[in-house]
C-alpha positions as a printed Julia matrix, in Angstrom:
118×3 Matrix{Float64}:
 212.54    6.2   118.37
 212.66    5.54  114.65
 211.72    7.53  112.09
 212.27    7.41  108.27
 212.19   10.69  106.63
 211.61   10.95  103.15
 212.2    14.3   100.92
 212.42   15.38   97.06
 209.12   15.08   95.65
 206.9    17.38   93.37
 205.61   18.41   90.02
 208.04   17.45   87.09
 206.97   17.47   83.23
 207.56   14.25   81.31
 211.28   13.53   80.5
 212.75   15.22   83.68
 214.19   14.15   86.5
 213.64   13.82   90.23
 215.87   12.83   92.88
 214.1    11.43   96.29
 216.1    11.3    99.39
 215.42    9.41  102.61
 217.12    9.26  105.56
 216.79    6.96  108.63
 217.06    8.16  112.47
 217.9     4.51  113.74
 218.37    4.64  117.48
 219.57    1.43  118.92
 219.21   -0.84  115.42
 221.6    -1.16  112.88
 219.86   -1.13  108.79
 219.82   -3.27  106.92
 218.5    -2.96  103.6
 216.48    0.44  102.38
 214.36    0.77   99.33
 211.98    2.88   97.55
 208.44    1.88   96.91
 205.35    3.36   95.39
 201.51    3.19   95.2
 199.44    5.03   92.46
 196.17    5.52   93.18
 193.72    2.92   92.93
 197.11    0.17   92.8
 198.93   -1.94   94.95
 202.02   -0.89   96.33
 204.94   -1.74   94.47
 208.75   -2.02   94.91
 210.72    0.37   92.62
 214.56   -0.41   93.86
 216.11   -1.34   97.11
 219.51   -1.33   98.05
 221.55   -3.93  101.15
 223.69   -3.05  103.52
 226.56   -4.34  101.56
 225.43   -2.4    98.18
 223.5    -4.96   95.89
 220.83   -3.64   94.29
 217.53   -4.73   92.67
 215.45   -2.84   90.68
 210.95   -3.85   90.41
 210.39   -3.7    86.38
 209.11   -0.17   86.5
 212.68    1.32   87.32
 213.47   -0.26   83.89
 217.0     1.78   83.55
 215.76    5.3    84.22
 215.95    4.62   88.12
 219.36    4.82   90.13
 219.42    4.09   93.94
 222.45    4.6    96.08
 223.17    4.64   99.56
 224.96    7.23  100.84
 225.82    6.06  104.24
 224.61    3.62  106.69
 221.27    5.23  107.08
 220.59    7.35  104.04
 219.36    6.63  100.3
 218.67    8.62   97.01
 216.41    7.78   94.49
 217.73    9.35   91.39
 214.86    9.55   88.18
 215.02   10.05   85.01
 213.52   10.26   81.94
 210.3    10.54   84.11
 206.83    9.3    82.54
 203.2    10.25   83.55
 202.88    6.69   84.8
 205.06    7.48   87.18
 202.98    9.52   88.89
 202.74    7.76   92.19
 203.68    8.29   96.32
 206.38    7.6    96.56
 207.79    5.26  100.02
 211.13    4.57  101.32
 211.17    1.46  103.7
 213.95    0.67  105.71
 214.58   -3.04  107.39
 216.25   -2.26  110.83
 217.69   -5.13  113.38
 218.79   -5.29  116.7
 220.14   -8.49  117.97
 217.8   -11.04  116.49
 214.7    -8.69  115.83
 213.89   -7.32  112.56
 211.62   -4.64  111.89
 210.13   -2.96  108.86
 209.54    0.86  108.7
 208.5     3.0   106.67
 208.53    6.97  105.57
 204.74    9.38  105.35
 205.74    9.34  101.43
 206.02   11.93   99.12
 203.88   12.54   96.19
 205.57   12.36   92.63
 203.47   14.1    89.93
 204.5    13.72   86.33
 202.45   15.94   84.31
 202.96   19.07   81.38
């Protein structure tokens, strides 16, 4: 069974940092690429940075150089955030694209709530 387990949220004041982990229990599939999204409330979902399984990055507009993801292993990700905003204030996702043979699948974390606020 699959399950994407996300950690790290919580109340920060504007202009600290956060750092979101997420890790992956994969069973039979192999990942592909994980990422971090988010949905404020009363928005649409949004991407905020993904990573591949070979390391290459992308970053959605909002990440805009305060954001860092890395993978630390096969199934595992960190969010790293800085200079945090109110704006940011968001759940935050992690989504990871599994495969097995020629099946790909799409799953995603419960989410964890970001809150930036003095």
């Amino acid at each position: 069974q699959v399950q994407v387990v996300e950690s790290g949220g919580g109340l920060v004041e504007p202009g600290g940092s956060l750092r979101l982990s997420c890790t992956v229990s994969r069973g039979k599939f192999s990942v592909n690429a994980m990422g971090w999204y988010r949905q404020a409330q009363g928005k649409e979902r949004e991407l905020v940075a993904s990573v591949a399984s070979g390391g290459t990055t992308n970053y959605g507009g909002s990440a805009s150089g305060r954001f860092t993801i890395s993978r630390t292993s096969a199934n595992a990700v960190y969010l790293q955030m800085n200079s945090l905003k109110p704006e940011d204030t968001a759940v935050y996702y992690c989504k990871a694209e599994l495969q097995w043979g020629k099946k790909y699948s799409d799953y995603w974390g419960q989410g964890t709530q970001v809150t930036v606020s003095s």
